[in-house]
N, C-alpha and C positions, 0 to 999 in steps of 0.2 A: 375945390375938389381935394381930395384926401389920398394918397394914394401907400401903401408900401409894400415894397416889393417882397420880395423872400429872403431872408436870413440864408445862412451858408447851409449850401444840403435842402434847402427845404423846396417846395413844388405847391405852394399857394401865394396868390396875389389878392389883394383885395384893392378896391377903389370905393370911394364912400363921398356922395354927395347933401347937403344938406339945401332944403325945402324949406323958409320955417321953422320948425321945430320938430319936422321927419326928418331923418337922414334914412338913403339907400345904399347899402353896403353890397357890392357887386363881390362877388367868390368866384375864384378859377384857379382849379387844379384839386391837391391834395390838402385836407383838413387835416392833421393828426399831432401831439402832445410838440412838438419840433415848431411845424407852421402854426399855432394857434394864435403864436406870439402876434403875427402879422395881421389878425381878425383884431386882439386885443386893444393892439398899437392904433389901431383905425378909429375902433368905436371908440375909445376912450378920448382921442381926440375929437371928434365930432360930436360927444356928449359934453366934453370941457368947451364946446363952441355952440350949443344952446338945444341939440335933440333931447328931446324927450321923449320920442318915439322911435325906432331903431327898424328897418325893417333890411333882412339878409336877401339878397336874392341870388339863390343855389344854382340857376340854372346852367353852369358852370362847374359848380361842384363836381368831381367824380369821386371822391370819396372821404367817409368822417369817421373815426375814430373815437376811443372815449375821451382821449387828451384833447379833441373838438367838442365831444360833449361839455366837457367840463366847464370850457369856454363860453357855450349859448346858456348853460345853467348859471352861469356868473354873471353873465349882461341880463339875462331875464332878472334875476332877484335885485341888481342892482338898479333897472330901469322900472322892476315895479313897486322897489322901496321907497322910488321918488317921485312915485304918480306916473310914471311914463308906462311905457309899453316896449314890445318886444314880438318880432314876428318874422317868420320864413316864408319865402315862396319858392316857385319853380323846383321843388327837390323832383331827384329822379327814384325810382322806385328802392333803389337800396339804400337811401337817404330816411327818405319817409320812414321805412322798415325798423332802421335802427332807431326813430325818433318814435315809432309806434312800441317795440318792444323797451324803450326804458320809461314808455309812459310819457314823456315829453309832447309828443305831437299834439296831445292835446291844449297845451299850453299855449304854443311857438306857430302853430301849420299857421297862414292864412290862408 
């Protein structure tokens, strides 16, 4: 398991297990340009340890930001520039909302 915590100030945690060559990335608390580091820091090491497919699971999220968009737009291009994948679940409706209004959800929802 993968775990790290939150940087100074910041109000996201992530945990990230790998499957294979899934990894499930668990999210709780705040997503925004500060905590992203903590989403980053995750996937990057459990892609350097053999995922090719990434999947985030929101149901914890309370809230994302563009400095978190930024973040799912970076592991998306990077995971489908190397054949892999990239996917959300669990968002809550103002998750969805901002990933439907920047056009993402169609990419990312599972």
């Amino acid at each position: 398991m993968t775990e790290a915590g939150p940087p100074s100030g910041s109000r996201l945690q992530a945990t990230g297990e790998v499957d294979g060559d899934t990894a499930v990335i668990r999210l709780a608390g705040e997503m925004d340009l500060r905590s992203s580091e903590v989403l980053r820091n995750v996937a990057d090491d459990l892609i350097e340890n053999g995922a090719r497919r990434v999947v985030l699971d929101c149901s914890e999220l309370t809230f994302l930001d563009s400095g978190g968009l930024s973040v799912l737009v970076r592991l998306y291009q990077q995971l489908t520039q190397a054949d892999g994948s990239f996917a959300m679940r669990g968002c809550d409706p103002f998750t969805r909302q901002v990933l439907e209004i920047t056009g993402l959800s169609r990419f990312i929802i599972e």
